[in-house]
C-alpha positions as a Markdown table, in Angstrom:
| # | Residue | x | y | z |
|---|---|---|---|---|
| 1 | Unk | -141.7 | 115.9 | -89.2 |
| 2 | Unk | -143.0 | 112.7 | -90.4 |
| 3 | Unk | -146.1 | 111.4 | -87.9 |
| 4 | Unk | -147.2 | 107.7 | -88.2 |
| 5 | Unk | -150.8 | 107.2 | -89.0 |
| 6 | Unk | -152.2 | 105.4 | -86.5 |
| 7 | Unk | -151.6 | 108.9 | -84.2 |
| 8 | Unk | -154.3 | 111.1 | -82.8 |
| 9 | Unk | -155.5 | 113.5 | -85.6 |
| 10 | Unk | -154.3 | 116.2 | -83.0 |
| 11 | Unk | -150.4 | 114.4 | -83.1 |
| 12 | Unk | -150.9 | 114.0 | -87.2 |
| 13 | Unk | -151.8 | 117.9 | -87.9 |
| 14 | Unk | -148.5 | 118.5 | -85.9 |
| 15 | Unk | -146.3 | 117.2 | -89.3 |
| 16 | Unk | -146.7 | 114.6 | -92.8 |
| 17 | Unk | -148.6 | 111.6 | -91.9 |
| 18 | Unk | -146.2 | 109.0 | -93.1 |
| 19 | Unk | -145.5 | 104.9 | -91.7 |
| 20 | Unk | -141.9 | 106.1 | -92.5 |
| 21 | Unk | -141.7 | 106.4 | -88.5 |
| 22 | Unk | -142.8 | 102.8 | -88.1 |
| 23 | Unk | -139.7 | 101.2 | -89.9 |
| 24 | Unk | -137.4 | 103.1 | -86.7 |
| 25 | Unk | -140.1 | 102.0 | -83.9 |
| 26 | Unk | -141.1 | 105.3 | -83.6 |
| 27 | Unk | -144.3 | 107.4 | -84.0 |
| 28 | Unk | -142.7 | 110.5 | -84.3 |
| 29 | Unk | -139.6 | 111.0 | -86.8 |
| 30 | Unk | -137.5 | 114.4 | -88.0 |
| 31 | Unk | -134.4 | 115.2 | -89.2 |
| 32 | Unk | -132.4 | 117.8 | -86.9 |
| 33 | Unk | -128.5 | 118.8 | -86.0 |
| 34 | Unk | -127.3 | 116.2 | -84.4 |
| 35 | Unk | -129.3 | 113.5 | -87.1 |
| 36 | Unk | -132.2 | 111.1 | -87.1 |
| 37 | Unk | -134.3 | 111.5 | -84.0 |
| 38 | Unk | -137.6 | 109.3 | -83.4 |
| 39 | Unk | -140.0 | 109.6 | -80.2 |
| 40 | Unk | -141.7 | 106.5 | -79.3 |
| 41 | Unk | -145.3 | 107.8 | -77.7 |
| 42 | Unk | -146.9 | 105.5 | -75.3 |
| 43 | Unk | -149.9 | 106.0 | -73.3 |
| 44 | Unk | -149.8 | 104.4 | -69.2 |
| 45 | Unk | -152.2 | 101.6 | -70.2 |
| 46 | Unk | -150.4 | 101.1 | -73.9 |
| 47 | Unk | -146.7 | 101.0 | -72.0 |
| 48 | Unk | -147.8 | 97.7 | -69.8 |
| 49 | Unk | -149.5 | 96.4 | -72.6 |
| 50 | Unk | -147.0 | 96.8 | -75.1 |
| 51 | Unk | -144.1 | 95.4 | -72.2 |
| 52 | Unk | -146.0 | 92.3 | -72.0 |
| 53 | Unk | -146.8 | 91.4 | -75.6 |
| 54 | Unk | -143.0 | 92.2 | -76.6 |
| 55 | Unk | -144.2 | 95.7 | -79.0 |
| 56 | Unk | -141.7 | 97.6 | -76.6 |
| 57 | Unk | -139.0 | 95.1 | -77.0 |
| 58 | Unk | -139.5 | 95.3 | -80.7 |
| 59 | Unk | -139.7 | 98.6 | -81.0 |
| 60 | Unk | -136.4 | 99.1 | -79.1 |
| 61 | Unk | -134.7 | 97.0 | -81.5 |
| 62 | Unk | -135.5 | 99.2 | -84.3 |
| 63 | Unk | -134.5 | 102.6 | -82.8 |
| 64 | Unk | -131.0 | 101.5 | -82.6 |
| 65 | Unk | -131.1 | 102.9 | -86.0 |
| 66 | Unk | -131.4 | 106.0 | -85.0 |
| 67 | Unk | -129.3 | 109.3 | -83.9 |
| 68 | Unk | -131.2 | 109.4 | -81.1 |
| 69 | Unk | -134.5 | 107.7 | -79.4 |
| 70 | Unk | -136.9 | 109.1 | -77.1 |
| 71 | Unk | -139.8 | 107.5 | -75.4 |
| 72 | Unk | -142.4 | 110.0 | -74.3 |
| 73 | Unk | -144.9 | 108.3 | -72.0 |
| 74 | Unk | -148.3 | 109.7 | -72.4 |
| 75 | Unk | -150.6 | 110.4 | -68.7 |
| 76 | Unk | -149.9 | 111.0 | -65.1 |
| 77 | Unk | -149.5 | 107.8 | -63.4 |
| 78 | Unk | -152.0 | 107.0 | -60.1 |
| 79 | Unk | -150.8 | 104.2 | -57.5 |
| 80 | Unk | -152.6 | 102.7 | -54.7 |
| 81 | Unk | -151.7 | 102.6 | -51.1 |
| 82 | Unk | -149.7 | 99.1 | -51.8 |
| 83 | Unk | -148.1 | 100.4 | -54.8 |
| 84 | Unk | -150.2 | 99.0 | -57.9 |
| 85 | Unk | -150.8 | 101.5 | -61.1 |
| 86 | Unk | -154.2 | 101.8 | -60.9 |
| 87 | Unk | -154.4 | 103.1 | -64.7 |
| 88 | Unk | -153.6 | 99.5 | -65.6 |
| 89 | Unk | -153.6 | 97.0 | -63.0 |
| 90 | Unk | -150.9 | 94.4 | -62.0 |
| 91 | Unk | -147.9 | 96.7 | -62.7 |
| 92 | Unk | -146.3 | 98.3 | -59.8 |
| 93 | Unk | -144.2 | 101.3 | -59.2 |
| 94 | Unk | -141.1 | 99.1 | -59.0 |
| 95 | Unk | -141.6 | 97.5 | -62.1 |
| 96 | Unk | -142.4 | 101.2 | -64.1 |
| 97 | Unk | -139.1 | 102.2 | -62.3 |
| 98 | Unk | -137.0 | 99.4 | -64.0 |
| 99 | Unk | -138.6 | 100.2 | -67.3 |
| 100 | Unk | -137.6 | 103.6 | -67.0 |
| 101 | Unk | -134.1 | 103.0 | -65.3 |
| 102 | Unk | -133.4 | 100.1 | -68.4 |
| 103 | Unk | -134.5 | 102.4 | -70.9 |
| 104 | Unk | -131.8 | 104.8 | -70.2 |
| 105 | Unk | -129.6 | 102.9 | -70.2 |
| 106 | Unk | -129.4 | 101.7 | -73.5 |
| 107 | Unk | -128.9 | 105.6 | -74.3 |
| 108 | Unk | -132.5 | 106.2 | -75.0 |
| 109 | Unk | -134.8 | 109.5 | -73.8 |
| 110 | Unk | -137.6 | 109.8 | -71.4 |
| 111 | Unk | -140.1 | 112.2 | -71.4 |
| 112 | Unk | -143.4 | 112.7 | -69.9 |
| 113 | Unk | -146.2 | 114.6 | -71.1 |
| 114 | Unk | -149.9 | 115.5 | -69.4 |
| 115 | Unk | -152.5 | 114.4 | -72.6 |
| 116 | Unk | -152.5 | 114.9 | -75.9 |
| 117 | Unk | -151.8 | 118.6 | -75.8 |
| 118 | Unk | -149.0 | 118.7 | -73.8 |
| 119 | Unk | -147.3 | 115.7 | -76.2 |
| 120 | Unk | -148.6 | 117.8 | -79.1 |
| 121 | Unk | -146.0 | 120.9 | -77.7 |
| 122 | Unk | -143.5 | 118.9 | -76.2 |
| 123 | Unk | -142.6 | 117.3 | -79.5 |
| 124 | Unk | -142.5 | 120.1 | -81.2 |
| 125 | Unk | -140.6 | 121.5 | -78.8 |
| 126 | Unk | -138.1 | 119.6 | -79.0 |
| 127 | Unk | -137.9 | 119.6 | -82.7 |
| 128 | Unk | -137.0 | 123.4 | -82.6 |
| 129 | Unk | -134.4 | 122.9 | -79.6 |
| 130 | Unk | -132.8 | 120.4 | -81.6 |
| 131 | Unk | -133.1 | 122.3 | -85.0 |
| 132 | Unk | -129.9 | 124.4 | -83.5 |
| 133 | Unk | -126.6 | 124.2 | -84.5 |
| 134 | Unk | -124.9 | 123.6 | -80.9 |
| 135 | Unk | -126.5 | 122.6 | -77.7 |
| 136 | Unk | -123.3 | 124.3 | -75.5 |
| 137 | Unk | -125.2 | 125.8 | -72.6 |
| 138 | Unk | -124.1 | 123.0 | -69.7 |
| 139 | Unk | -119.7 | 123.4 | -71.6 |
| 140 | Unk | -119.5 | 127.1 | -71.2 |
| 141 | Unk | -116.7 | 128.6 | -69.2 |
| 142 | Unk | -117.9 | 128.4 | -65.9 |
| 143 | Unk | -117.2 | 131.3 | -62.8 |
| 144 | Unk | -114.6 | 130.2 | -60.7 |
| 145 | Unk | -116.1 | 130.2 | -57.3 |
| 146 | Unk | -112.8 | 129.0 | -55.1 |
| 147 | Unk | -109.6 | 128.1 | -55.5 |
| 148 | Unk | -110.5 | 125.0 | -56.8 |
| 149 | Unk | -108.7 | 121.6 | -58.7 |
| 150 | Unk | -104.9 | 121.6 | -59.6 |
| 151 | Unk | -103.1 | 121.3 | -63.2 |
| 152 | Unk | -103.5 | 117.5 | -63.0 |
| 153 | Unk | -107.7 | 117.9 | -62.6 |
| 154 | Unk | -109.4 | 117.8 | -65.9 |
| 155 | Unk | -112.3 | 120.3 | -65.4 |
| 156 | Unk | -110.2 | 123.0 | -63.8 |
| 157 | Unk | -107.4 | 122.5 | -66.6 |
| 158 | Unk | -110.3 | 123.0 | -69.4 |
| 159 | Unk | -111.3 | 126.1 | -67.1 |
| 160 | Unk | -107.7 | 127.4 | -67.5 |
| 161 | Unk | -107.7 | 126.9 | -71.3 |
| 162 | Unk | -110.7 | 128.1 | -72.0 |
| 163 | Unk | -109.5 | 131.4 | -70.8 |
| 164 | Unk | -107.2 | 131.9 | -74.0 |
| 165 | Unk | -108.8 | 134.3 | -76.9 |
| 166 | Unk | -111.4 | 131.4 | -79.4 |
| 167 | Unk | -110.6 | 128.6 | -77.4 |
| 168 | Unk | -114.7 | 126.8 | -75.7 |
| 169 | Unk | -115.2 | 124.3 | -73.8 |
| 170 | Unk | -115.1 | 121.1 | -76.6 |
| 171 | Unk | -111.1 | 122.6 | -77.5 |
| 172 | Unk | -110.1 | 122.8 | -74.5 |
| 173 | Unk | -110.6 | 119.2 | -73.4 |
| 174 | Unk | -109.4 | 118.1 | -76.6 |
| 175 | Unk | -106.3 | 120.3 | -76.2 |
| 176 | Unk | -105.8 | 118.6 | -72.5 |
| 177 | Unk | -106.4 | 115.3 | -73.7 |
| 178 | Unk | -103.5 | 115.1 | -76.2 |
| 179 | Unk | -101.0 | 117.4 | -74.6 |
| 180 | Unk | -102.1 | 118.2 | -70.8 |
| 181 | Unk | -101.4 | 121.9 | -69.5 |
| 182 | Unk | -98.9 | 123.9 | -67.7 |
| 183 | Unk | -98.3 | 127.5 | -67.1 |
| 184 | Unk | -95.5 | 127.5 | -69.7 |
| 185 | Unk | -95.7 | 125.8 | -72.8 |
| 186 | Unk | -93.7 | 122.3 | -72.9 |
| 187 | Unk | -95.4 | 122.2 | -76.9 |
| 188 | Unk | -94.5 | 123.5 | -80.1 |
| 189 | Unk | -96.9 | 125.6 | -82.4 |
| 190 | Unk | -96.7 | 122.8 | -84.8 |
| 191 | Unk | -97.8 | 120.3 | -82.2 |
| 192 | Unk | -100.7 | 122.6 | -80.9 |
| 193 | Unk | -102.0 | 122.7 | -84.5 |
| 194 | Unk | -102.4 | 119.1 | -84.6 |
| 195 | Unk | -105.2 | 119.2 | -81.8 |
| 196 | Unk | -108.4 | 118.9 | -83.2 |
| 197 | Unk | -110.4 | 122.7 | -83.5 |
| 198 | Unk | -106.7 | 124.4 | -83.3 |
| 199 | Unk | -105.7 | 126.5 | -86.8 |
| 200 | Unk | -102.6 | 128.3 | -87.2 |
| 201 | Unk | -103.8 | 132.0 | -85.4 |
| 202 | Unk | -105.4 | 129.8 | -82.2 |
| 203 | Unk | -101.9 | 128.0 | -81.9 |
| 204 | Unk | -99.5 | 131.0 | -82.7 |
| 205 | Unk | -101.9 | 133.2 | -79.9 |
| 206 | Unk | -102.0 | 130.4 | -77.6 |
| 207 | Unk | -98.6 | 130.0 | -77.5 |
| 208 | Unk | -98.0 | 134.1 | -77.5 |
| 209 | Unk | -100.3 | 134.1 | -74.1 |
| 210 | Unk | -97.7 | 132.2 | -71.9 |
| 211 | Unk | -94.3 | 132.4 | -73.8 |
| 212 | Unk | -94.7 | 136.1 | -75.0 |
């Protein structure tokens, strides 16, 4: 992990101190499965200052570059009774909502931390969550709970499939998308095989399942 130099020395022990983060916007910048990923770390009062003297804006601009962006903002907000941040003043909840809410919208992550400490672990825990292969906890094959969806619904159609011997979550929508699902096969082997994450022994026991 690469850790720009104008971090904490508590941040820079944590990886390589390197302005190599800079050039992406970020403070924080690794390498990981699913690419390039940079964390943005802002502290309450830097996050206002940095909104009104365009450094957010800029910085923005330059994680676009990225696999994926995160902005981790540093510090437990306190409001008074009308709704000010008394951390810094003149900023009000609604406005730190609408940073938040157009942040994430251009695809970008938000995380929070306590202090230094809990930034120090939460970027390095997400470094070793990201350091795995696959991320499939939320795409297993979930328990059917009812009798739920028909052959036209998506999710209960990539339930059904899933059910065939090799066949997760990310192959079965893919096998629905291009040829749908019935409870006989319509398709040919050869036409399975053509479905992206389908070989030869995934089509010939697929089609073995309901034809056999």
């Amino acid at each position: 992990m690469h850790v720009s130099p104008t971090e904490p020395k508590l941040l820079r022990d944590i990886g390589i101190t390197s302005s190599t983060p800079e050039k992406y916007g970020v403070d924080f910048l690794f390498a990981s499965s699913v690419g390039l990923v940079g964390i943005q770390r802002k502290e309450l009062k830097d996050l206002v200052a940095s909104l009104r003297d365009g450094r957010l804006g800029r910085e923005m601009s330059l994680m676009k570059h990225l696999d994926l962006a995160v902005l981790l903002i540093e510090g437990e907000p306190r409001w008074s009774e009308d709704g000010y941040l008394l951390n810094a003043r003149s900023f009000t909840r609604e406005q730190m909502n609408g940073v938040l809410f157009s942040v994430q919208m251009t695809g970008v992550w938000y995380l929070k931390s306590e202090g230094l400490s809990s930034t120090a672990r939460l970027v390095k825990s997400l470094q070793g969550w990201l350091s795995k292969h696959r991320h499939g906890g939320f795409s297993q094959r979930p328990k059917p709970v009812s009798e739920w969806g028909t052959l036209t619904n998506r999710d209960w159609a990539v339930h059904l499939l899933q059910g065939f011997p090799g066949i997760g979550a990310e192959t079965a929508g893919a096998i629905y998308d291009e040829l749908g699902v019935c409870m006989g096969w319509t398709v040919t082997e050869k036409e399975l095989m053509k479905v992206k994450g389908v070989g030869k022994v995934r089509a010939r026991k697929m089609m073995e399942a309901l034809n056999g």
